[in-house]
N, C-alpha and C positions, 0 to 999 in steps of 0.2 A: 525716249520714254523713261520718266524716273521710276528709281528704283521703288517709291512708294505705291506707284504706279500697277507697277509690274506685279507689286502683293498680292493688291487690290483685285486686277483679273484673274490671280491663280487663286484667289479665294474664292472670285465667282465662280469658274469653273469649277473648280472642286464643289462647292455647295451647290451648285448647277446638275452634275454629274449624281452626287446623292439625293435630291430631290427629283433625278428620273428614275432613279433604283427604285426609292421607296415607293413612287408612282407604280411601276412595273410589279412590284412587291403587292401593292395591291390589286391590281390584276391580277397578276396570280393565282389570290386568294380567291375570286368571284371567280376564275377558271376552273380549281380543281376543288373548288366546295360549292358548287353552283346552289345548294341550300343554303349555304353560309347569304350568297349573296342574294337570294331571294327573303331571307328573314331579315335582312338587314331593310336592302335596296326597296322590298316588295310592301311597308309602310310609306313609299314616296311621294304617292299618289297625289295630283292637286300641288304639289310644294315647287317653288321655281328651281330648275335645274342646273341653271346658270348661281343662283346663291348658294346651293347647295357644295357647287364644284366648285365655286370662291371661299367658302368656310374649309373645305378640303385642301384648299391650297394654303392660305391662310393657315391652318393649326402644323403645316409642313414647314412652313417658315419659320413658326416660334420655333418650333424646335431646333433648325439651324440656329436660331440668335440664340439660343440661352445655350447650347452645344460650346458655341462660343465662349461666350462668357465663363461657362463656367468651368474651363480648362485655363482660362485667365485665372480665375477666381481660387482653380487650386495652382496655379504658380506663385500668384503676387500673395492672395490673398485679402484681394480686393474686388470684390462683387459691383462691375462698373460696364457702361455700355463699351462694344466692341470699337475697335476703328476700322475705319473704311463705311462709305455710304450706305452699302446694300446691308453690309450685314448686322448694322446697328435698327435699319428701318424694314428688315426685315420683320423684327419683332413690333417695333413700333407702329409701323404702318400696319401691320395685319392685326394689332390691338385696335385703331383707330379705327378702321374699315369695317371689325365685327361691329364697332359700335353704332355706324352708319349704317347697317345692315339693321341690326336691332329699331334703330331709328324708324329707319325707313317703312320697314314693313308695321308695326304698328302704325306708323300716319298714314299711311293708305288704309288699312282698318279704320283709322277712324276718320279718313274722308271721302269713305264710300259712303257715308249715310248708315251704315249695319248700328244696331242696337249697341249700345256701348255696356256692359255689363261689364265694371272696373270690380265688385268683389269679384266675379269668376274668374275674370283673367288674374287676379293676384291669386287666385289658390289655383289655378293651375299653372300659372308660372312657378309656384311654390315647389308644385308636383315636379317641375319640367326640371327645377336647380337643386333642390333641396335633397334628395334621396344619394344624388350620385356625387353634391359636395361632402355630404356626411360619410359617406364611402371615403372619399380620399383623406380628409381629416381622420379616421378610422385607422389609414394605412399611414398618415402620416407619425399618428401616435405609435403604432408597432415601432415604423422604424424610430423614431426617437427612443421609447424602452429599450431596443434591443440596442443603440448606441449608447446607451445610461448603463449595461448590465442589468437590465430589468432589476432595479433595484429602484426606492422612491427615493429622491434628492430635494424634494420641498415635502410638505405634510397633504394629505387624501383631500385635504378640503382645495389648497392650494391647488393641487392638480387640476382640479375638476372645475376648477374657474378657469383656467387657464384654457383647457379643452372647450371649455363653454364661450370663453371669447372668440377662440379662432371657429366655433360653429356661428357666430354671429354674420358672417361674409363681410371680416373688419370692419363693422359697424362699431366693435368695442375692441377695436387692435387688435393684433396679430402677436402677442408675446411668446418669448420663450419657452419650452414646457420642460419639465419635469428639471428643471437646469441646463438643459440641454444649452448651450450657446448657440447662437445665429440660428436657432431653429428656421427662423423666416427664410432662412436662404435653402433648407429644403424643399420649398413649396412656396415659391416666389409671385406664381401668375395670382392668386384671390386677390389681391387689390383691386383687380380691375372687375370685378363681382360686384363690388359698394355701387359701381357706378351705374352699372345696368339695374340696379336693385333704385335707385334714386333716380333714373329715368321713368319705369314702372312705377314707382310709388306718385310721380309727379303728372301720371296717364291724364287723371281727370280732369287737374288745371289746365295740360293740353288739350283736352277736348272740348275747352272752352273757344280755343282759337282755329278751330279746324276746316272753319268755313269761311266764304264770302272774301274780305280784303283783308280780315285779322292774322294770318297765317304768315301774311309779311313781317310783323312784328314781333315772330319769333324768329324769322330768319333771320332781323335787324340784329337781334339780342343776339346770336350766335355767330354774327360777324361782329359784335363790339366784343363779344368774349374772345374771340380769333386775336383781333387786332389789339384790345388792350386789357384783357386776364392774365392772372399767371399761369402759371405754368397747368399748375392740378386744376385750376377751372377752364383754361384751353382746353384742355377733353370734352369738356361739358358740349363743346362749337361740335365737335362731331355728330355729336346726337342734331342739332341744328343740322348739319349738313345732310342727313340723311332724312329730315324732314322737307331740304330742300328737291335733293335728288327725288327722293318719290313724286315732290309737288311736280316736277320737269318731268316723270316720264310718265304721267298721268296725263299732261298738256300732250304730250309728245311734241315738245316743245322742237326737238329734231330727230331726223332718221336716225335708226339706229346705227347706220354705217357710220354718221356720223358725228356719234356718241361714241362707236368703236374707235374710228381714226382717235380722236379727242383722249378718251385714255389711253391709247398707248403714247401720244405724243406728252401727257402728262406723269406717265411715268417714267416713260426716257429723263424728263426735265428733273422729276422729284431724284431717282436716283444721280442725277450728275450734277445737282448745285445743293442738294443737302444733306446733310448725316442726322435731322431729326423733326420731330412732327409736329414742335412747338414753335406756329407762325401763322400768319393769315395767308402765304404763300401756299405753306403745304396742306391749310384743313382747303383750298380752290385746289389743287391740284388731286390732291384725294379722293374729294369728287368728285371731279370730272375721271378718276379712276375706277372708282367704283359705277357711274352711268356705263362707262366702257366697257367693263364685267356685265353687268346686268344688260347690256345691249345682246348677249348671246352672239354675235355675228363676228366676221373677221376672223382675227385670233383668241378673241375670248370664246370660240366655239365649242376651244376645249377644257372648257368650265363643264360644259357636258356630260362628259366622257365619263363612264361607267364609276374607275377608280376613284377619281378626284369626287363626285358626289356618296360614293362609300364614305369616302375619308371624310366628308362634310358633314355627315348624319353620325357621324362616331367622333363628330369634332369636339366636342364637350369634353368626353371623357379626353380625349389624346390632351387637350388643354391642359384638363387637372391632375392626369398622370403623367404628364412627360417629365416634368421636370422633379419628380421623386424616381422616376427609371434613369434618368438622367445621374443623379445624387447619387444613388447604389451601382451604377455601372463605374463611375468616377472615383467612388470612395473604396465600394469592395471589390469590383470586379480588376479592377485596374490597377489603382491606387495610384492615389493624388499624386504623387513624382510622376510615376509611370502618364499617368491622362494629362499629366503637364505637361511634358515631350513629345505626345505625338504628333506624328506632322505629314503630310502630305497624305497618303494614299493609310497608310494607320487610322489616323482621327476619321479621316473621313469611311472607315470598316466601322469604326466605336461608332460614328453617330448613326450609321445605317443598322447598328445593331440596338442602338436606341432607339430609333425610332420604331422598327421593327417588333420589338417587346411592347412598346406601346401602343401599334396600332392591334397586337395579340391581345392584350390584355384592355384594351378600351372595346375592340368587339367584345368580349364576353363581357364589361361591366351595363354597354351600350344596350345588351338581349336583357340581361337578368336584371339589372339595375333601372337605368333610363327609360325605356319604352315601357315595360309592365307599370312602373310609373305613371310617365306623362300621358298614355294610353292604357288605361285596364281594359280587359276586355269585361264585356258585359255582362253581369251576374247572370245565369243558367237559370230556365226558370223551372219550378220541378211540376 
């Protein structure tokens, strides 16, 4: 077995090992706040459990890949994918898979035949992203002031365009603020915001294809983008995939079991012949990963499980905070030599203390932020 080899397992293990902690960590939490876990969990009603516990897993991931990176990133100084297979498509594949998700369940919405009301659902998708990106854009501004000296380095009008772009969900880029350098590499994940915001906005022309034999010709388009797009429109095939996937388990084109057998054997394949998600290989493989997950059965049964669907419904937030809890445990808690060195059983105490603060601080933005949002309750009537 070569030595690169030999990395490669002791990184899985080790990220293997922290991704059952922080699992256990949320257990935990629903153990000894059984309120906690009722105000959370007790809006789940109706919602599949099996995506919920896939979104759960999913935002545990990212936070392994950018963990990574970004202890690279204070060594070299280069903000670049990790090596080794798992830990680069940890993050990649669990960005592609939300999108598939996102996909999916809106094309079952709209080929159930239900009323299509495309203004409602853009203002309350509005409601559902908008309140708790402005929160993180919020904290992203603190910490850049408090890294400037709270002191101003462009002029008040400057700033305020600046702030105003990144609340655009880089529709109008993502610039640096207040002078700050690489501001972007504090708050890394909004890229992939544009994309789900340009799925949504494109609902209606999809709802043009939603029925009868037209529905193949968007699948067509999503395998030409697979097979000969670049790179940044390859993402786009996701969203197609996940139009696909819903269309197949609406057929129930096959038993769930096997759907289950089929993603795990397509993940075994994705992690051992790729290190990335740009290919007509991996958006078929993906797939057939995500039908897996959403088959509920087998080993995807514990997509279920109490934690992992916690973690799912507070996945937003972990999304948009991880990677600024990440940035301040690295920069101050630490510091960049220090988070550059650690290694074995260290890095892997930081990242479970990363993730840890993030999944503290995304339940409380998830109560006061996200749900009074996406769900108000109903005005009292006097």
């Amino acid at each position: 077995m070569t030595e690169t080899t030999m990395s490669t397992l002791t990184t899985l293990a080790g990220l293997g090992s922290i991704t059952a902690l922080i699992f256990l960590l949320a257990g935990g939490l629903l153990k000894l706040f059984p309120r906690l876990s009722d105000a959370v969990l007790g809006g789940a009603a109706g919602r599949s459990g099996e995506l919920d516990g896939l979104r759960g897993a999913l935002s545990l991931l990212v936070v392994l890949h950018h963990s990574l990176i970004v202890q690279n990133y204070c060594a070299t100084g280069r903000y670049e994918p990790p090596v080794g297979n798992f830990n680069n498509l940890a993050g990649e594949a669990a960005v592609a898979l939300f999108f598939v998700i996102t996909a999916s369940l809106y094309w079952k919405r709209l080929q159930s035949g239900a009323r299509f009301d495309w203004p409602r659902l853009l203002i309350g998708r509005l409601r559902r992203l908008g309140p708790m990106y402005a929160v993180a854009v919020a904290i992203l501004v603190a910490i850049v002031m408090a890294e400037t000296g709270f002191s101003l380095h462009v002029t008040p009008a400057e700033l305020a365009t600046e702030i105003a772009q990144w609340l655009s969900f880089d529709f109008l880029s993502l610039p640096d603020i207040n002078g700050r350098p690489e501001t972007y590499f504090i708050e890394v994940v909004v890229w992939t915001l544009r994309y789900e915001w340009e799925f949504v906005l494109c609902l209606p022309l999809l709802a043009l294809f939603a029925h009868g034999r037209r529905p193949w010709l968007l699948y067509a388009a999503g395998i030409a983008l697979a097979a000969f797009g670049s790179a940044d429109n390859l993402l786009y095939a996701y969203f197609a995939a996940g139009l696909v996937a819903a269309d197949l388990n609406a057929r129930k084109a096959l038993p769930p079991r096997v759907w289950a057998g089929l993603g795990v054997l397509a993940l075994a394949v994705l992690l051992a012949c790729y290190h990335d998600i740009y290919g007509l290989p991996q958006v078929g493989l993906i797939t057939l990963i995500f039908l897996g997950a959403s088959s509920g059965v087998g080993p995807w049964a514990i997509l279920r499980a109490r934690p992992l669907r916690f973690l799912g419904l507070i996945s937003y937030s972990i999304y948009l905070l991880h990677h600024m809890v990440l940035h301040l445990f690295a920069q101050q808690v630490f510091g960049t030599d220090r988070f550059a060195s650690l290694d074995g059983w260290a890095f892997q105490g930081a990242v479970l203390m990363v993730g840890a603060t993030a999944i503290l601080l995304s339940t409380l933005t998830y109560l006061t932020v996200e749900r009074p949002w996406a769900h108000p309750a109903p005005a009292r009537s006097t």
